[in-house]
Structure formats: structure tokens, C-alpha cells
C-alpha positions as CSV (number, residue, x, y, z in Angstrom):
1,X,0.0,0.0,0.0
2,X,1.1,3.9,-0.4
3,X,1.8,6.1,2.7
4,X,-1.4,6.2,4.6
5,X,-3.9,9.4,4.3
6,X,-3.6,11.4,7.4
7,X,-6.2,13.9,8.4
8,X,-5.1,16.1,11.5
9,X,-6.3,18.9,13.2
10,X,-10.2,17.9,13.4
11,X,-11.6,19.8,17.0
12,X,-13.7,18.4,19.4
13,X,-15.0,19.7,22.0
14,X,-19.3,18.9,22.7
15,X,-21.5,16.0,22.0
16,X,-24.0,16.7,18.9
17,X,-26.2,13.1,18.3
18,X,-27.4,11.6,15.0
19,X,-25.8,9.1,12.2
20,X,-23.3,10.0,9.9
21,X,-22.8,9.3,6.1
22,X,-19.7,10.2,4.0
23,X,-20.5,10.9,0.4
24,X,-18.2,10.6,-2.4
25,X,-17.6,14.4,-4.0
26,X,-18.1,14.7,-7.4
27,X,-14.4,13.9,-9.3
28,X,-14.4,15.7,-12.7
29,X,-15.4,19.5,-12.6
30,X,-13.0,21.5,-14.1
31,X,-11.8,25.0,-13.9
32,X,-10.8,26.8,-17.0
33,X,-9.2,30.5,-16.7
34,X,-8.7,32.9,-19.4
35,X,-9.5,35.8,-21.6
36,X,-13.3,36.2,-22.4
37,X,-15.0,38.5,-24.6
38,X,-17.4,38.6,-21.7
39,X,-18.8,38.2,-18.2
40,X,-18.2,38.8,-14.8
41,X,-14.4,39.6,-14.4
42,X,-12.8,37.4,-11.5
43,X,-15.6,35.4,-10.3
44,X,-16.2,32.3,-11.0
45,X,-19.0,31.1,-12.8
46,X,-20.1,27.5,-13.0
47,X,-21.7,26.1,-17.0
48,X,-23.0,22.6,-17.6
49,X,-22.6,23.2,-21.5
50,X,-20.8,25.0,-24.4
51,X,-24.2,26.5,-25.0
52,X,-24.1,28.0,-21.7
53,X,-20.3,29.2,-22.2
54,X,-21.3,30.9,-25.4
55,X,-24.1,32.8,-23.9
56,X,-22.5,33.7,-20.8
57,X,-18.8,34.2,-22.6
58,X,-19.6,34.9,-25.7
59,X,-18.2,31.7,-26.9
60,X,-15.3,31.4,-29.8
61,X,-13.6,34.3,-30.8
62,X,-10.3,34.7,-32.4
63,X,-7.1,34.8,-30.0
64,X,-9.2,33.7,-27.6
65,X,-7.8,30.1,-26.7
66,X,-10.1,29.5,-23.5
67,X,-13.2,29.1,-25.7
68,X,-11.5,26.5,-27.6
69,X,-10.6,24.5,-24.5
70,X,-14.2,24.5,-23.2
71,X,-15.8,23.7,-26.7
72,X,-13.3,20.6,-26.8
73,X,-14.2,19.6,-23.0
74,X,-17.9,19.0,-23.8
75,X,-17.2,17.5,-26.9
76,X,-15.0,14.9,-25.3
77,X,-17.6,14.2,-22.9
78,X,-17.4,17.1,-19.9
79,X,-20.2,18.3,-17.7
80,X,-19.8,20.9,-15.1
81,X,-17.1,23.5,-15.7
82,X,-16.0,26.6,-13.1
83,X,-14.9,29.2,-15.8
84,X,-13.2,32.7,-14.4
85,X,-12.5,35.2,-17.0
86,X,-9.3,37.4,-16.3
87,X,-7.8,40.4,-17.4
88,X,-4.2,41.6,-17.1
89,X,-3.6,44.9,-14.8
90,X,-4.9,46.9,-11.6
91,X,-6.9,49.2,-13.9
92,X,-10.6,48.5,-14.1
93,X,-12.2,47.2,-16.9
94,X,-14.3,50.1,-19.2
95,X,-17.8,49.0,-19.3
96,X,-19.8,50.2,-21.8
97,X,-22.4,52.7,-20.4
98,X,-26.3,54.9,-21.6
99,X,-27.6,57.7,-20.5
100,X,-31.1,56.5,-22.1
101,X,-33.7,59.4,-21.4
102,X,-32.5,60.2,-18.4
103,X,-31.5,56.6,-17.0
104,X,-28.8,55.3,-16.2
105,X,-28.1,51.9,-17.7
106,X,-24.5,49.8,-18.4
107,X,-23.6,46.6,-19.9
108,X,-24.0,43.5,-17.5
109,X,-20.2,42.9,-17.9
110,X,-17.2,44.8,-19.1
111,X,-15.6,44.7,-22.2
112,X,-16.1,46.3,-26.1
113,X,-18.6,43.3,-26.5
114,X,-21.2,46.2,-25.1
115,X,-20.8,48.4,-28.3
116,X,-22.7,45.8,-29.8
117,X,-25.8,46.6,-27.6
118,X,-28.7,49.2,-28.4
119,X,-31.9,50.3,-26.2
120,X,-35.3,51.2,-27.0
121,X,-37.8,52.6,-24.4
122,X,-41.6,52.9,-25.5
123,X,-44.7,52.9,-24.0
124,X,-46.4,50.1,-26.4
125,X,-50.3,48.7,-24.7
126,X,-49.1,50.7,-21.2
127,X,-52.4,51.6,-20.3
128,X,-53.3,55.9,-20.2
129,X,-53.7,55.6,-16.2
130,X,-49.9,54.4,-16.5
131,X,-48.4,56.5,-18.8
132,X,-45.7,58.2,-16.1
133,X,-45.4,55.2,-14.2
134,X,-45.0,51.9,-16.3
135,X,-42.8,51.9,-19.8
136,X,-41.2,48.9,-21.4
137,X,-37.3,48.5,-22.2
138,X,-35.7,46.4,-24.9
139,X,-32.0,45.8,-25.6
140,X,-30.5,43.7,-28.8
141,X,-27.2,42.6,-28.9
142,X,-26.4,43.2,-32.5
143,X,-23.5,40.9,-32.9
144,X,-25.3,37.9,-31.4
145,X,-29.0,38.8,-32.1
146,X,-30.2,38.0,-28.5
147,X,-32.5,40.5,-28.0
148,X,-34.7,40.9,-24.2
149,X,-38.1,42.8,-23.5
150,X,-38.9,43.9,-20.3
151,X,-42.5,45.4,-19.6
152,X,-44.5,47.4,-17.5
153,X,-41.3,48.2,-15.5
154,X,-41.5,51.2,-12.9
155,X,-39.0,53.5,-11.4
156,X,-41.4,53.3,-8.0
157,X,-40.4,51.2,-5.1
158,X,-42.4,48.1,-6.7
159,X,-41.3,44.5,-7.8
160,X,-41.0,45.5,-11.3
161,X,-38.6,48.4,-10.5
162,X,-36.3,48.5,-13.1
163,X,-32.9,48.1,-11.3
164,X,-34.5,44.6,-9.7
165,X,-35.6,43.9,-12.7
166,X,-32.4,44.1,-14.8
167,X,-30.5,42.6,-12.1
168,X,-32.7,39.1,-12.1
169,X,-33.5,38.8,-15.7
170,X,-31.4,40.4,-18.0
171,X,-28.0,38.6,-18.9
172,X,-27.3,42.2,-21.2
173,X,-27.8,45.2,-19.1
174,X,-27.8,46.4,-15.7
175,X,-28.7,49.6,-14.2
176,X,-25.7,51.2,-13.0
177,X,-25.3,51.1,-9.0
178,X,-25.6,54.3,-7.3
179,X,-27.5,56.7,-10.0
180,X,-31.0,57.8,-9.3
181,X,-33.9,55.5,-10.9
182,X,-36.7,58.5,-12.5
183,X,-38.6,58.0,-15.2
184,X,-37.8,58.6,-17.9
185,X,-38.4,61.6,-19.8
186,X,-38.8,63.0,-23.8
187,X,-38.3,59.0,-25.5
188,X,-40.4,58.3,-28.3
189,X,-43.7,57.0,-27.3
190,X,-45.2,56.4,-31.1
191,X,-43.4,53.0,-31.9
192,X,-46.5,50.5,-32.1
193,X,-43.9,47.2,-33.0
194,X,-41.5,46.0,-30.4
195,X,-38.4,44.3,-31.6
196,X,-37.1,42.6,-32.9
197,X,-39.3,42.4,-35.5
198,X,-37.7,44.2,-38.9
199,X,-34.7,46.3,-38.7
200,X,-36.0,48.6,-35.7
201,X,-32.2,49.7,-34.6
202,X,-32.1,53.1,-37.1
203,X,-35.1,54.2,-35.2
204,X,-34.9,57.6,-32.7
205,X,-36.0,55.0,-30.5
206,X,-32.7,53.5,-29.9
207,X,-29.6,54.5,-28.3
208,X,-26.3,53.4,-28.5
209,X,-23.2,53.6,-25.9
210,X,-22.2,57.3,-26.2
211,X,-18.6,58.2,-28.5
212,X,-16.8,58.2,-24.8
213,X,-16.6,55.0,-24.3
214,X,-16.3,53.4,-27.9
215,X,-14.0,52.0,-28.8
216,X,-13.3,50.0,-25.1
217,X,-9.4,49.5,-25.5
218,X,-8.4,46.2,-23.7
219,X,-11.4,45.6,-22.8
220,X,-11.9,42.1,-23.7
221,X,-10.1,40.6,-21.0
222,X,-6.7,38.7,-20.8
223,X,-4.7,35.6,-19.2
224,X,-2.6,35.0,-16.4
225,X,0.3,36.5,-16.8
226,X,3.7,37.9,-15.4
227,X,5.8,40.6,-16.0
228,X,7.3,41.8,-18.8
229,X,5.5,39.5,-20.7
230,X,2.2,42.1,-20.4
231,X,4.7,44.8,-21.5
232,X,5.2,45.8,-18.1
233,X,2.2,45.4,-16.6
234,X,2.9,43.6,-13.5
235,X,-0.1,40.7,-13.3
236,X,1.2,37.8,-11.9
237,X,-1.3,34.5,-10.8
238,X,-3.4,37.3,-8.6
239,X,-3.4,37.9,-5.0
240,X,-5.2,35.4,-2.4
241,X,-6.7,38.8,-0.4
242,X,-8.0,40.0,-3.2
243,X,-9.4,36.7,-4.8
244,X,-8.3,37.6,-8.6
245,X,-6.6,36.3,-11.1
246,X,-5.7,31.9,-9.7
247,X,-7.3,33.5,-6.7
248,X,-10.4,33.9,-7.7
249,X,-11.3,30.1,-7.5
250,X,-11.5,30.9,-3.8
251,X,-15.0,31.4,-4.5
252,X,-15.8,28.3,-5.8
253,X,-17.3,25.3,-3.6
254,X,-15.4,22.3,-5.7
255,X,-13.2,22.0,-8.4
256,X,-10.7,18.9,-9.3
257,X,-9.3,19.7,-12.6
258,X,-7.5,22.9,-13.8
259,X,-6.9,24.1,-17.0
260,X,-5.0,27.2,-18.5
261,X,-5.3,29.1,-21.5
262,X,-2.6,31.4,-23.0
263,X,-2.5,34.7,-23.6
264,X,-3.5,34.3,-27.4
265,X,-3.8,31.2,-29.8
266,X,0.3,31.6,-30.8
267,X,1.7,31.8,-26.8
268,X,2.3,29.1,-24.3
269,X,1.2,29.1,-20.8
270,X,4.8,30.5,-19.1
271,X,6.4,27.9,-16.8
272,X,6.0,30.4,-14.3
273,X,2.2,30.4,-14.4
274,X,2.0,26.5,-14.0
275,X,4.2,26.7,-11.1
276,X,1.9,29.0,-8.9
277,X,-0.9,26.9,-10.0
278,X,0.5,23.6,-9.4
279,X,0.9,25.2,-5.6
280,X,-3.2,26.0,-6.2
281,X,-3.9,22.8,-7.4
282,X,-2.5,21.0,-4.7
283,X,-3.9,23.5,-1.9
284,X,-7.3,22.5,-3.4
285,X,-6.7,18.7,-4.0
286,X,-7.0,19.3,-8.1
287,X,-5.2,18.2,-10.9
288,X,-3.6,20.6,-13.1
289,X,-3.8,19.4,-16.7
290,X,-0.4,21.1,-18.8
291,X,-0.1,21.9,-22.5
292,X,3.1,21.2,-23.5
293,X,5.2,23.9,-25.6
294,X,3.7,24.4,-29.3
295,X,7.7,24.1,-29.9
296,X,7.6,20.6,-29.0
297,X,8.1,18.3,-32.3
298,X,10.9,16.3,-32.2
299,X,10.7,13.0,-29.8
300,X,14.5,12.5,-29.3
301,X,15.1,16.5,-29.0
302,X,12.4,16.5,-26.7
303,X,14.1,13.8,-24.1
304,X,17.5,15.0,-24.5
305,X,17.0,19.0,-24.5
306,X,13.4,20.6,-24.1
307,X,11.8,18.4,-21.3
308,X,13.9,18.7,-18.1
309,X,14.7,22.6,-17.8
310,X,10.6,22.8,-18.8
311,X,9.4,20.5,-16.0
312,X,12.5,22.5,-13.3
313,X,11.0,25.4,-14.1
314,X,7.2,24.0,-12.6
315,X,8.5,22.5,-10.1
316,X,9.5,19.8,-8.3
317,X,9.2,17.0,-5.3
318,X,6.0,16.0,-4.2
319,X,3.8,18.9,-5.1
320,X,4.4,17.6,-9.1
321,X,2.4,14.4,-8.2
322,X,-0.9,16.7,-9.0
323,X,0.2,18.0,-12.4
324,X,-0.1,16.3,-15.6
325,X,1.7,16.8,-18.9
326,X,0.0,16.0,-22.2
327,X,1.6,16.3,-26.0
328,X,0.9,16.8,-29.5
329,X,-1.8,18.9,-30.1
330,X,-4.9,18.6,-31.4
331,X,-5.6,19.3,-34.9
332,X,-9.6,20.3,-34.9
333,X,-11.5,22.3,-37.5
334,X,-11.4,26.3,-36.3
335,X,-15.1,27.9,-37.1
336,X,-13.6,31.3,-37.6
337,X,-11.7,30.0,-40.3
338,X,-14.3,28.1,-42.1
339,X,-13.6,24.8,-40.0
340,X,-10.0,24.8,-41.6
341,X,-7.8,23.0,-39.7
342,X,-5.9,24.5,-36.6
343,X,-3.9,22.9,-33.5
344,X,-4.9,23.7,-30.2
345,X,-4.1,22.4,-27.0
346,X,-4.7,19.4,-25.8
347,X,-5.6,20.2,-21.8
348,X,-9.4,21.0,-22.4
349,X,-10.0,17.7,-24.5
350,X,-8.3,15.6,-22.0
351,X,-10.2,16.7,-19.2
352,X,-13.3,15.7,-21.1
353,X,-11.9,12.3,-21.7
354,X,-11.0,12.5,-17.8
355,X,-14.9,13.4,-17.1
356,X,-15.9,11.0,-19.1
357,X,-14.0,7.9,-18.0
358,X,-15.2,9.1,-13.9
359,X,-18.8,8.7,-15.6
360,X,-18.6,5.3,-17.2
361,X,-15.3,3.0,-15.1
362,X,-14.7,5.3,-12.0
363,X,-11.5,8.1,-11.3
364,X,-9.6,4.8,-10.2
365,X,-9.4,4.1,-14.2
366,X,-6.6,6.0,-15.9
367,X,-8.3,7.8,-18.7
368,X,-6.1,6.4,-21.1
369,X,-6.2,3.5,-23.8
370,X,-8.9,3.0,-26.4
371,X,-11.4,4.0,-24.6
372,X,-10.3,7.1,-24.5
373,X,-10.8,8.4,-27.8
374,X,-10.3,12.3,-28.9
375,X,-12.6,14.2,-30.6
376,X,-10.1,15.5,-33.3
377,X,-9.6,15.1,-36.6
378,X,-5.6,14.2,-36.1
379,X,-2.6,14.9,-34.0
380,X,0.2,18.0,-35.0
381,X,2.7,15.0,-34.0
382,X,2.0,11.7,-35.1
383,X,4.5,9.2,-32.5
384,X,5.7,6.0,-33.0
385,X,6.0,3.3,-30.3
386,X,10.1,3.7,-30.2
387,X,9.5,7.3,-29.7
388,X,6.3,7.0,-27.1
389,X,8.7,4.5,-25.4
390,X,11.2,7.8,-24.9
391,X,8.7,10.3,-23.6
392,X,6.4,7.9,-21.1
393,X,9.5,7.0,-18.9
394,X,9.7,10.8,-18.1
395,X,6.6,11.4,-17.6
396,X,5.0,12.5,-20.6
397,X,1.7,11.6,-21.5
398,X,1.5,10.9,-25.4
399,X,-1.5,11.5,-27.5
400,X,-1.8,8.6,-30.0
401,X,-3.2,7.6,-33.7
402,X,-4.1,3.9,-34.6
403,X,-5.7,2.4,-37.2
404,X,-9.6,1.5,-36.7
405,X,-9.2,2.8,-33.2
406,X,-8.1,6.6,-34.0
407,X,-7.0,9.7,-31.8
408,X,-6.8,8.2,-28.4
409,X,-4.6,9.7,-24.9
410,X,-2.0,6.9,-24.5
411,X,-0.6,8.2,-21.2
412,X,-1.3,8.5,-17.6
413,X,1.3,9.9,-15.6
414,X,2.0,12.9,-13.2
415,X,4.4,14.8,-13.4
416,X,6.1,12.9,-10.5
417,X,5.7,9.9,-12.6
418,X,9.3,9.5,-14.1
419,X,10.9,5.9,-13.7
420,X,14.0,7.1,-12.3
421,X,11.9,8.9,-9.0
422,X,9.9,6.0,-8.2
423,X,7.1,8.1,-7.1
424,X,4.2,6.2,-5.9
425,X,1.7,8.6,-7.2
426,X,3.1,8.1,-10.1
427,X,-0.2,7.2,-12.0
428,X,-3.0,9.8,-12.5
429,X,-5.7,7.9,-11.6
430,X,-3.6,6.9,-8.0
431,X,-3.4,10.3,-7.5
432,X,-7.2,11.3,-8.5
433,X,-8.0,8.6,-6.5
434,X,-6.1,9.3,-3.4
435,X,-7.3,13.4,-4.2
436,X,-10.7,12.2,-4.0
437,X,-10.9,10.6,-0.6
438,X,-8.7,13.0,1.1
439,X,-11.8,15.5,-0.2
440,X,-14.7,13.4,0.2
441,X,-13.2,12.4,4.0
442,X,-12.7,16.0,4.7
443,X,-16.2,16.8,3.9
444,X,-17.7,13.9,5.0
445,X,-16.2,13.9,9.1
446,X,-16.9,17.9,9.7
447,X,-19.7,16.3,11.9
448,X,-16.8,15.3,14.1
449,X,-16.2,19.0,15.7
450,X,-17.0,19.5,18.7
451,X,-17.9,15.7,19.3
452,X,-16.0,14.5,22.8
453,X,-12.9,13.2,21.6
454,X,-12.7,9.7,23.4
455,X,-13.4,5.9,22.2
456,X,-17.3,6.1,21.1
457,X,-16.0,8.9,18.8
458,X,-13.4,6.7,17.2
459,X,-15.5,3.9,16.7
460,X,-18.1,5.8,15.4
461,X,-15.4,7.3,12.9
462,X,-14.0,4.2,11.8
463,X,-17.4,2.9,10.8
464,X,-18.4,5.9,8.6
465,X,-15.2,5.6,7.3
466,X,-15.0,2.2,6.6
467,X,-18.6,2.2,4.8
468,X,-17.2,4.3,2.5
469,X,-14.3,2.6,2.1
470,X,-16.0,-0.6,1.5
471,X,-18.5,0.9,-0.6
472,X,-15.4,1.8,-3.2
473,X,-13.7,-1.5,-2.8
474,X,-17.2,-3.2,-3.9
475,X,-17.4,-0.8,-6.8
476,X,-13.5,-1.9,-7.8
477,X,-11.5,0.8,-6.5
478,X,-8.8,-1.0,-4.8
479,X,-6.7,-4.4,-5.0
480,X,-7.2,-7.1,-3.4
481,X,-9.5,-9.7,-2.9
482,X,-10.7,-8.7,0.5
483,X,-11.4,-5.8,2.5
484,X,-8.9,-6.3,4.8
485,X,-6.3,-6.7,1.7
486,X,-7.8,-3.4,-0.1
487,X,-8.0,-0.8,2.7
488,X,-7.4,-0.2,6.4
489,X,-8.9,2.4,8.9
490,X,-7.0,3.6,12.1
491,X,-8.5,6.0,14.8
492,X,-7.8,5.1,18.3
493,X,-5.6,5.3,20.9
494,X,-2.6,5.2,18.6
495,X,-3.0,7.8,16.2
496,X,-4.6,10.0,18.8
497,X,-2.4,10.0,22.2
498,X,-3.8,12.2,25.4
499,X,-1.8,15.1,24.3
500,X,-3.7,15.4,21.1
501,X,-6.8,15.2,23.2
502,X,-5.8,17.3,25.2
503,X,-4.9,19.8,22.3
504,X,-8.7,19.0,21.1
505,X,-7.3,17.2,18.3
506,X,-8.6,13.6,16.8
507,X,-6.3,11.9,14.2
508,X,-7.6,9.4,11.4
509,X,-5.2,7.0,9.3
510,X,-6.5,5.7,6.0
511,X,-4.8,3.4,3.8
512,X,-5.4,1.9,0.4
513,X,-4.0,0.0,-1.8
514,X,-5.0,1.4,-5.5
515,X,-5.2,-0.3,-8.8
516,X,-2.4,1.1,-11.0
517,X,-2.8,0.7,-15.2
518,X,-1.2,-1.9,-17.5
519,X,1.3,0.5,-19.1
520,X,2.9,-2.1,-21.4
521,X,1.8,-5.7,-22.1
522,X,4.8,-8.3,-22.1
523,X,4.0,-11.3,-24.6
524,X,6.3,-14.3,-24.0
525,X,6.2,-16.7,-27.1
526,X,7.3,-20.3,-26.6
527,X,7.3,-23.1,-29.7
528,X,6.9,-26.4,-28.2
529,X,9.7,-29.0,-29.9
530,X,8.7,-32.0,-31.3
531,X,5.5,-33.8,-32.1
532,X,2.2,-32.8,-30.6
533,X,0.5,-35.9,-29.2
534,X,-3.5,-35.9,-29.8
């Protein structure tokens, strides 16, 4: 078995009653960060498809590499994603901003994608009892043709105020905090047709951000980044207080995968970046997912020259046990060029595959093999086995091509997973494994606070513990052909001695041993001499 999973520091002090049940956390939701036409700046935001992506992001845009990894997540078989749209600097975003007949209205989120918006205000079927009380409000974003109505809103202290309106229903506009709400005064009340019916956006009706703010320089967000590499804009991964940038996943519940985009579709991630993530990552018990350099082609050239002083400059010793590396790149069709073919990176594909292989075997299954095909067209770098056979010792996770079975991820190791270290999280789906019980344990024994921190405790521990436990080993988790081979539980007198009581401190000791992949599969041929006797 690996080194036991500790879990210290657990108070207790008073005696709550009732029965406890640990639940397994969910294993593949996965945080993507990076530039956004879109959205809410630094806070994360969690999608259950590309649909949603597009209308909250504003989907694929050119030099925009983050909607490329989300598009190939869901189509490699991803659900939930946490996506956080940056941008590089202390200056604030420009938002794009009305003074629409005397109110005072802004984009829901910063960035030139607001130009694109225009307002109408009428008083269409308002009855005449109403007229300076209730109008209605339209907005159309031109680029996208979403358009919203809102009617009968009010400028009273009312459920249909306009500001609470906006703010609940309107993924376009909001009205901007701190201006007085009146109504409004001197718009055109003949219009009879709402939009968007016909081309109603030349009409005096409509008004369009004012000259002051168009065009929003910069304003479409950007990645993380360090200086000089923003041209002196010092933005490094955030800061924790101020929950940007990395940070910003603070305000997430749960993630277990993370994936970075670069700065535009022709830059890497810098090294830099992936080592103040891989730090993240492992604070959070996630995987990071890395794209390997676009400069990567050669197999030998990578072994001998490009591999080590990349991987030094992440990092090293334990904390590389949650990072994986994955190389070539995808070669997909690109939308904005008329679906010709582009290569993009593979991070965002293989934590669909990842996703996908929790869904149908379990995160104890290395996504890897022929199961788990891509959803691309080909590979940048087509390998051979001689060449795979260079790059998996160090730890690189190939992406393959085979006849009848096509693109498929024919690699799972962490970046701990070298043969020469002898690692033994040297497998991803050891270390996803072991990631997911040290989370699911963490959540599942909060109940233990406060609890008196003597015998009936323990024992009640190791039970909930062990259920869950044995209700992985029965699902295929572990080795071993018994409980007792798979798994162990400890919490008694000898991981907790009476100075940890008396420190109010309860510690629990969890073994297992996992199920590590079939990396190569040894055929020994023997010809029998002589006659065979029937």
C-alpha cells in the first residue's frame, strides 16, 4: 500500500447526536481561466454546457484560446465547468455605459462586446392611467441577435422596479449602481412594434453607448500572466486577499481539474504560471492538466534537451504528483476560419476524456487507452511506439493515432511519474483517487467537531469511514480480494495520544492500496519441440 492518508487537526470539544454518512464528491469539474469577450471579471461562474459558455462568454472568438478548450471539454464528454474570465492589470475594466432618457443603464459585464448593444424605451399597450409610471425597455445585442423585453417596469419602489428587474432577468444590461432610478423623460412614445421584429435599430428610438466609451481598448479581458510579458504590466497569478486572477477560484465550492489558456492562440502558458498553479492545485486537491510547448516536435530533442529545464522550471518533489503533462496537439477544425484545420491544446480535451472515464469506469481508471478516444480530426505530432517508449519513462503523456481505433490519450502519468523517481503517485488515476478521498473524508467527518474526543467517537469514525471505504472496494476501487487486503482504517488510541486530546485534536489514518494501469503488455512466445501428441 502507499503512505497512509492522514487527516489532523479535526476539534472536538461537545457531543451533537445523530448518524453520519460520508459521500463521495463529485471527481471531474473542471476550472478553466482565461481571456473572455465577456462576463463577470474574476468570479467564477459555473456552465454545464458550451451553450451556456457561449451565452455567458460569448463563446469562440479569435485569439481567444479558452473558448476552444471549453468547446473541446464537452465534446470529449465534460459536464460541469468553473470558468473565471481574467484580465491583465490593476486598472478596471471600461464598461460600456447609456444615459437612455435620463437613466442610467451599463452593460451586464465589461468589455467592447457592449458596443454591440442598443436600447429602445416605449410605451407600447401601457395603459393611459400608467403613462408616467410603467414603460417597457428592450436591448438587442447586435452581434449575437439575443435580444430581451422587459415590460411594464417602474421607477417606483415596486417588484417590477427596473434596477431589480435588470438585475434578475437580463443577462445584457444592468442599471448602474448608485444613479437615481426616475422616469424617464422625452423618449419616443409612437413606436406600435417591439423588436425585434424588422430592422428597428435606425429608429430615434434607440440609443447606442455614447462616442466616450467606444472603442473599449483592452477591454476584452486577458490571461494570467507575469511581468514583462504584459509589457510591463505587473499581473502575476493574482493575490489570495484579493481573490483575482488563480485566486479567484477561492469562491468556488469544488473543483478537481484545472486548465490554463494562454494569452492568445500563438503563446504558451509561461512555466511560471504553471508553477503558482501547481501550488493551487494542490492546496485545493485538483489536478492541473499542462499543454506542452507548441515548440515541441521532435521526440528525441524533446528527451534530451526541451523536457527537463521545462518540468525544473514548474516545479519539483511531491507537489508535481498533481500535475499532468500532455503532448501533441490537437488538430480540430477552427469555425472562424471556415472549420479549416488548426492545433490547439490538448488540456481542455483531455479533461473531457478524464470526465468521461469518472462517468462510465470510475477516477480509479486511468483515462487512457482505447477508450479514451479524442474528438479531433488528427494529431500535430503523429508518434511511433520507439518514440512513445522515450517520452512515457519521463513522464510524458502521449496522445496517439491507430488504425480502426483513432485519436486516443496513450498516457497516464503525473508529473512525478518519471521511472528514475519511483514516485508512488506516479499514476493519475492513483493520484485522482487518493485526491478524492482525502476531499470526500474531509467533507464527509466535519460532523466530528465538537464531538468528545474519546473511544465512542473513534468507533463511530472508523465505521463511517470504513462504509465508505468498503463501498469503493465493492465498486473496484482497490486491489485485493478482501477488504482487509484493499484498505485499512486507524482511529484510536494510537493515532490520537492524550496530548492530542488534550490539544482538542482527533487523528484518522486511512490506507489503500490502488489499482495502478497496465502501461505495457509483455508477450512471451514459446514453440513447443517436437511432435504434438492428440
Amino acid at each position: 500500500m502507499p503512505a497512509a492518508l492522514t487527516f489532523p487537526g479535526v476539534y472536538v470539544e461537545e457531543k451533537s447526536s445523530g448518524v453520519h454518512t460520508i459521500t463521495g464528491v463529485a471527481t471531474s469539474i473542471a476550472a478553466f481561466l482565461g481571456k473572455a469577450v465577456k462576463g463577470p471579471v474574476n468570479e467564477p461562474v459555473i456552465i454545464t454546457s458550451f451553450a451556456d459558455f457561449e451565452r455567458r462568454f460569448g463563446g469562440i472568438v479569435a485569439n481567444y484560446p479558452m473558448g476552444y478548450a471549453v468547446r473541446d471539454f464537452y465534446a470529449n464528454g465534460g459536464s460541469a465547468a468553473v470558468i473565471v474570465r481574467l484580465f491583465p492589470g490593476a486598472a478596471p475594466l471600461p464598461t460600456a455605459k447609456w444615459d437612455v432618457f435620463g437613466l442610467a443603464i451599463a452593460a451586464a459585464s465589461p468589455g467592447t462586446w457592449g458596443n454591440n448593444l442598443k436600447i429602445r424605451i416605449d410605451q407600447t399597450n401601457v395603459p393611459a392611467a400608467d403613462a408616467t409610471k410603467l414603460w417597457n425597455l428592450f436591448v438587442r445585442d447586435t452581434a449575437t441577435g439575443v435580444t430581451e423585453s422587459f415590460l411594464g417596469v417602474t421607477h417606483e419602489d415596486k417588484p417590477n422596479r427596473l434596477d431589480r428587474v435588470l438585475k434578475n432577468g437580463s443577462s445584457l444590461i444592468s442599471y448602474q449602481a448608485g444613479q437615481a432610478l426616475n422616469f424617464p423623460t422625452g423618449f419616443h412614445t409612437a413606436l406600435t412594434t417591439p423588436p425585434p421584429s424588422g430592422d428597428v435599430f435606425a429608429d430615434a428610438g434607440y440609443s447606442e453607448p455614447p462616442d466616450t466609451t467606444v472603442p473599449l481598448n483592452g477591454g476584452d479581458g486577458g490571461a494570467l500572466w507575469t511581468d514583462p510579458l504584459e509589457g510591463g504590466t505587473t499581473q502575476p497569478q493574482g493575490t489570495e486577499a484579493a481573490k483575482t486572477g488563480l485566486f479567484a477560484l477561492e469562491k468556488t465550492d469544488l473543483f478537481n481539474i484545472l486548465c490554463l489558456s494562454g494569452k492568445d492562440s500563438d503563446t504558451d502558458v509561461p512555466a511560471a504560471i504553471y508553477k503558482a498553479a501547481l501550488v493551487y492545485a494542490q492546496k485545493r486537491r485538483a489536478m492541473l492538466l499542462v499543454d506542452a510547448p507548441r515548440d515541441w516536435k521532435d521526440a528525441s530533442d524533446i528527451a534530451q534537451n526541451k523536457f527537463s529545464p521545462f518540468k525544473g522550471a514548474i516545479g519539483s518533489g511531491p507537489v508535481t504528483r498533481n500535475a499532468a503533462l500532455y503532448f501533441p496537439r490537437l488538430i480540430e477544425p477552427d469555425p472562424l476560419l471556415k472549420n479549416q484545420p488548426a492545433a490547439f491544446p490538448p488540456a481542455g480535451a483531455v479533461a473531457g476524456v478524464m470526465a468521461r472515464t469518472d462517468v462510465t469506469r470510475g477516477v480509479w481508471k486511468a483515462p487512457a487507452g482505447t477508450e479514451a478516444g479524442l474528438s479531433a480530426d488528427a494529431l500535430e505530432v503523429t508518434l511511433t511506439d520507439l518514440e512513445n517508449g522515450l517520452l512515457n519513462p519521463l513522464g510524458i503523456n502521449c496522445n496517439r493515432t491507430f488504425p480502426f481505433i483513432g485519436n486516443v490519450v496513450w498516457g497516464a502519468r503525473t508529473l512525478a511519474g518519471a521511472d528514475i523517481l519511483g514516485d508512488e503517485y506516479k499514476y493519475v488515476p492513483v493520484r485522482r483517487l487518493a485526491l478524492f478521498i482525502e476531499e470526500s473524508l474531509f467533507r464527509g467527518l466535519k460532523w466530528v467537531v465538537f464531538e468528545p474526543n474519546d473511544e465512542p467517537l473513534w468507533s463511530q469514525i472508523r465505521l463511517n469511514v470504513g462504509a465508505f471505504m468498503q463501498g469503493l472496494f465493492r465498486q473496484g476501487a482497490f486491489q485485493g480480494a478482501s477488504p482487509r487486503d484493499a484498505y485499512f482504517v486507524r482511529c484510536d488510541a494510537t493515532t490520537t495520544t492524550q496530548n492530542d486530546i488534550n490539544l482538542g485534536i482527533v487523528n484518522i489514518v486511512v490506507g489503500f492500496a490502488p489499482l495502478k494501469p497496465a502501461e505495457f503488455v509483455v508477450l512471451t512466445l514459446q514453440q513447443i519441440a517436437g511432435q504434438i501428441q492428440t
